[in-house]
N, C-alpha and C positions, 0 to 999 in steps of 0.2 A: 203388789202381791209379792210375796217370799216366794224367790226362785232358786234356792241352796242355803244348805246350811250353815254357810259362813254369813251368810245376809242376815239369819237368824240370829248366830251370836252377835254381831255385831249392831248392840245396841245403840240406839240413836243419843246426843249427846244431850240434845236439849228434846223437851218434851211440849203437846200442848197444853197439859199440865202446870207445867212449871211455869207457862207464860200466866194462867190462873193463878198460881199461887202468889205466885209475885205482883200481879196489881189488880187481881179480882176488886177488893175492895176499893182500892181508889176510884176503880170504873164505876162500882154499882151510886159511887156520892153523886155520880153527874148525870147516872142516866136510869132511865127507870124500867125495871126488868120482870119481867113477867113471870109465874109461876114454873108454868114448863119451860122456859129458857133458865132460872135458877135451880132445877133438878136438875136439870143435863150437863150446868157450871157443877156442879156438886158429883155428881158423878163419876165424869173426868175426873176432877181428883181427887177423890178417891178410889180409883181404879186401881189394883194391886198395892195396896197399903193397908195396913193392918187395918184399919175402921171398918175393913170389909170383911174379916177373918181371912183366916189363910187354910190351905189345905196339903197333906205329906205323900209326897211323889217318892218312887222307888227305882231302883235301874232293874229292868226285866231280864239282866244276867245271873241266873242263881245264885253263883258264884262271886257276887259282886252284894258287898255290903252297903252301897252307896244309897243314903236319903238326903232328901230335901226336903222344906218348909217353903210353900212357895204362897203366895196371899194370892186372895180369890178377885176374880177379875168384877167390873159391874159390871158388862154386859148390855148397855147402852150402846144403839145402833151410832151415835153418831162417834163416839168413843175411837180414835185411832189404831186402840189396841185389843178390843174386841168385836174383830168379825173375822178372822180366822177359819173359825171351827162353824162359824155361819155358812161361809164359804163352801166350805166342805161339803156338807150335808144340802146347801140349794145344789150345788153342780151334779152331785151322786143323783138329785133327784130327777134332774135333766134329763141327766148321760140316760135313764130309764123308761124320758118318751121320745128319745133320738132317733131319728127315721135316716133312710137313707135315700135321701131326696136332698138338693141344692137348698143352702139354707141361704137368704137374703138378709143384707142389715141397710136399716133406713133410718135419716133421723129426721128428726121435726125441731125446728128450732122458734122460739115464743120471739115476737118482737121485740125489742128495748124500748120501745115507747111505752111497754105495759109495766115496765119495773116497778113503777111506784103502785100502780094498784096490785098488780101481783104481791107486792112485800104487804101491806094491810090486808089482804086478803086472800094467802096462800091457799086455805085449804078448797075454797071455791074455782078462781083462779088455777088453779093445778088439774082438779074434777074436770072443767070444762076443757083442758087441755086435752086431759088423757080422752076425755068422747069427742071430743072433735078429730083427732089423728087419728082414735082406732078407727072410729066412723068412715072415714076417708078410706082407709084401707080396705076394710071390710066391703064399703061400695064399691069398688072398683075388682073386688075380687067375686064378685056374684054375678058382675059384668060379663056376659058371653063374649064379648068381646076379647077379655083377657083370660077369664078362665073361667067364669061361671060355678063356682065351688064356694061352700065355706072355707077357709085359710083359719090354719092355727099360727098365733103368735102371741111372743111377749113382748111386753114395753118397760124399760129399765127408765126413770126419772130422776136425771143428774140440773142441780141447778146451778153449775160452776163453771166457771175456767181457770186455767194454771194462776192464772195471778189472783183466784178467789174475787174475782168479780163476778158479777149476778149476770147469769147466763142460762137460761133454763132451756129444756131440752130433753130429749126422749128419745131412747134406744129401741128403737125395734127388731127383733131378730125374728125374719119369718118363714115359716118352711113351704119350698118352693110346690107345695100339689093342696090338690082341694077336694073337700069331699061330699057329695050328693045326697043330703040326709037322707029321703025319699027312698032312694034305689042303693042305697050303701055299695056306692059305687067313687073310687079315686078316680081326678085326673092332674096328668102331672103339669105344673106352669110352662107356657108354650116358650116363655122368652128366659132360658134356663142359662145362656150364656151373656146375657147382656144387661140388663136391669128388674126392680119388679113391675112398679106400674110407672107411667109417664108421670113425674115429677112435679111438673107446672100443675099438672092438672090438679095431682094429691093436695098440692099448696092452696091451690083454691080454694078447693073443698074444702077442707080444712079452717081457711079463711071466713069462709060461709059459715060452717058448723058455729064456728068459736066463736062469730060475733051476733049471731042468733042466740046462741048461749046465753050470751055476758047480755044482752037487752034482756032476757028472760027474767035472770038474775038481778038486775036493775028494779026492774018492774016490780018484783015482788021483794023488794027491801031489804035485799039479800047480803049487799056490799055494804062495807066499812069504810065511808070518806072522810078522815080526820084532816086537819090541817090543808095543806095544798089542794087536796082531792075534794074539799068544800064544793069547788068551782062547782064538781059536776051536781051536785045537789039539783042544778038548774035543769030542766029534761035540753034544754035548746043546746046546751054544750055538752052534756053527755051524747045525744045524737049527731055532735060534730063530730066526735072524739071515734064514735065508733063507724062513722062516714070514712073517716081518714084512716081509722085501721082498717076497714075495709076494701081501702085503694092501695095499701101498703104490702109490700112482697115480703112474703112470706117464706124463709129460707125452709126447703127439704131437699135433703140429700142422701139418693141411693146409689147404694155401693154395688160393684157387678159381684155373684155371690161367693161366697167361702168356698176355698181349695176342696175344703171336704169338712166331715162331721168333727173331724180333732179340732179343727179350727175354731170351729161353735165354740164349742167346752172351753178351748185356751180360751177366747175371747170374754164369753161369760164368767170363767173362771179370775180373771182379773180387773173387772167392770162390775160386778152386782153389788159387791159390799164397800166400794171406795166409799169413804168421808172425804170432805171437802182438800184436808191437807194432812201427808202423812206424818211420821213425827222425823221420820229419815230428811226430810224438805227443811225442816228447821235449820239455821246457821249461826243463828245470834240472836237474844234477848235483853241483851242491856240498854242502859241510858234510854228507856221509853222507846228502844224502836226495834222490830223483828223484823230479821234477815232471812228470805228462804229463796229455796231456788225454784224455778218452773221455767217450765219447756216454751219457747217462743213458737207458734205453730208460722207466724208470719215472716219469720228466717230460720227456714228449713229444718225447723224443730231443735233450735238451739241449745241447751241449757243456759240461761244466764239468773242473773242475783235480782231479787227486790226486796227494797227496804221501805217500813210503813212504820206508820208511827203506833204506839200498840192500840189506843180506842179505835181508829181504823181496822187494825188486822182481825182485831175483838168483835167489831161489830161487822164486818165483811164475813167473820165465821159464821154468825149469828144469822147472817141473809140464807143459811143454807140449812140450817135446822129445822128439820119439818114438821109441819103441825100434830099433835100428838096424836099416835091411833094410825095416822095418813100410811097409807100403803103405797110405798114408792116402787113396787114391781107385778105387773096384773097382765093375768091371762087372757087370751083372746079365742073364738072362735072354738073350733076342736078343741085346743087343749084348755079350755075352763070348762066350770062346770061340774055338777058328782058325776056325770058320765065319760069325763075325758078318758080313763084309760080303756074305756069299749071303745074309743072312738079311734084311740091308739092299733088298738088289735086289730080292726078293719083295717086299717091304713096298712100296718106292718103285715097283713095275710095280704092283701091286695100288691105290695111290693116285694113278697118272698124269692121271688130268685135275686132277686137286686141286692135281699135283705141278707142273702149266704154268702154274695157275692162280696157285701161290704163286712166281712166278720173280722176280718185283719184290720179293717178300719177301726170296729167296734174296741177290740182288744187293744189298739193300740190307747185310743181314748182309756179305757181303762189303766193302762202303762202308765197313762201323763195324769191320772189322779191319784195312781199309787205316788209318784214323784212327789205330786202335791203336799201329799199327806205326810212322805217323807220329809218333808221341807221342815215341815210344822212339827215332829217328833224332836225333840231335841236326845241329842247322846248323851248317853252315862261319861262326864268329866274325868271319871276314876279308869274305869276300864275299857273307854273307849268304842265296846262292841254294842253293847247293851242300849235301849232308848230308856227316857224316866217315865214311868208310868203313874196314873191317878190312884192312890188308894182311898183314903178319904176326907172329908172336910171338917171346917170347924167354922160357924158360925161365930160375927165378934159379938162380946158382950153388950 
């Protein structure tokens, strides 16, 4: 995410664009590309190039005569350089059902034995993901034991790691109280300094849900087994296969929760709209092989270099393009639903002294999306005081 306005001017040198333009076609002779994987190559580049029309920005200094001609962006989610203004408006929409309660982040992570049926089979494989984790949650939060409430949250669906290998995985941010549909009555989670629910246990669950699932899915002709995945055609090895993910640990990992509600917004404010790899990450594209940087999480979050050869980096991008339509961020609990914002006003009437209490909190979150939004405004070049503003577009021919 752009955190000042020198990050902003300072354009990146190479683009994922330009690794497209330069061997799009050589890649498509040798391998064979699907409809919505060849709109989303096309869009990329075309992203702020005249094929897209351009539109005349102005500096909002009266006094300042300065224009521009700037080309219209495509606006394709997976696009490097269009989620910005996305940004903006999911965190504004936040900041709006923000309580002031301990916010918890959990993640859920897929196994690697599932890579291959997951890649032939994202949009099902993902589905199952996303109910089997909320499912977990949600049990455990109805639980008297733990808290006996509905729980609002969301789940963000990243399928990457720094080195853009296939890694799927699920963000949960959940807020720490529950609410008594019944008696429209809150209560607040008992274990508000130390985790949300026991871990192992979410993992099982979870385990259970997913592989109850994926035999569902099985049974009714659901999955795509081309090539290698043939095997499971047979029921005697698909029932192995889901015997052994069954016995298989299941990585989940909860975090003790957020300093406070600024933390929420920062955190979401820089996690909701990432693409797999920025265009700032690039270091080199020549002689068939691209250079980018990413963070080592396994020595202390290093910065070092990898270099791939480009049908590699191409097709490692390609693992993280989601199936068209797929909704990679979904509400849970209270806050889904046409009734979330009554469910909202319960919650925030039932916390009101807490709620006047945290209003310097509130403002300051407000402080750090003004910043944001700052970020993203660029300065009038001319007279320096002024930002450029939209007047209007023009459609290319």
């Amino acid at each position: 995410m752009i955190t000042d306005q020198a990050e902003y001017n300072n354009h990146p040198q190479y683009e994922v664009a330009d690794i497209f333009n330069l061997y799009w076609d050589e890649y498509k002779k040798n391998h064979k590309i699907s409809f919505h994987i060849q709109k989303i190559v096309n869009n990329i580049r075309r992203c702020r190039t005249s094929q897209l029309g351009y539109h005349k920005i102005s500096c909002s200094n009266q006094d300042c005569t300065h224009e521009e001609i700037s080309h219209n962006s495509c606006r394709d989610r997976h696009c490097p350089k269009c989620q910005g203004s996305k940004q903006i408006a999911w965190v504004n929409n936040r900041l709006k059902k923000l309580l002031p309660v301990p916010y918890f982040h959990t993640i859920f992570t897929m196994p690697h034995t599932l890579k291959d049926l997951a890649l032939f089979n994202q949009r099902i494989i993902y589905e199952i993901f996303f109910y089997a984790t909320s499912y977990a949650l949600n049990k455990f939060a109805l639980d008297e034991k733990f808290l006996g409430g509905q729980i609002g949250f969301f789940g963000i669906l990243h399928t990457w790691g720094q080195n853009l290998g296939y890694h799927v995985h699920i963000h949960y941010i959940v807020a720490g109280c529950g609410l008594m549909k019944h008696q429209n009555k809150v209560k607040r989670l008992p274990y508000q300094e130390k985790f949300l629910f026991p871990v192992e246990a979410m993992s099982m669950k979870t385990r259970e849900q997913f592989v109850k699932r994926l035999k569902k899915a099985y049974d009714n002709g659901e999955l795509h087994l081309p090539g290698k995945l043939e095997r499971f055609s047979e029921i005697d090895v698909f029932e192995g296969f889901c015997d052994a993910l069954g016995r298989e640990a299941w990585y989940c990992y909860a975090k003790p929760p957020f300093s406070g509600p600024d933390k929420v917004v920062e955190y979401i404010g820089r996690y909701t709209h990432r693409v797999a790899i920025s265009n700032n990450r690039i270091q080199s594209i020549d002689n068939h092989q691209i250079k980018f940087t990413y963070k080592d999480y396994k020595d202390n979050y290093k910065i070092k270099d990898m270099t791939l050869p480009v049908n590699t980096f191409i097709q490692r991008l390609f693992y993280h393009c989601l199936p068209y339509g797929f909704r990679k961020i979904r509400h849970y609990g209270f806050l889904s639903g046409s009734n979330h914002n009554e469910n909202i006003k319960i919650l925030r009437s039932s916390f009101e002294d807490l709620y006047n209490l945290n209003k310097e909190i509130i403002q300051s979150i407000k402080d750090w999306l003004e910043r944001f939004q700052g970020c993203l405004d660029r300065i009038c070049p001319i007279c320096k005081t002024g930002t450029l503003l939209f007047e209007f577009s023009f459609n290319s021919s």
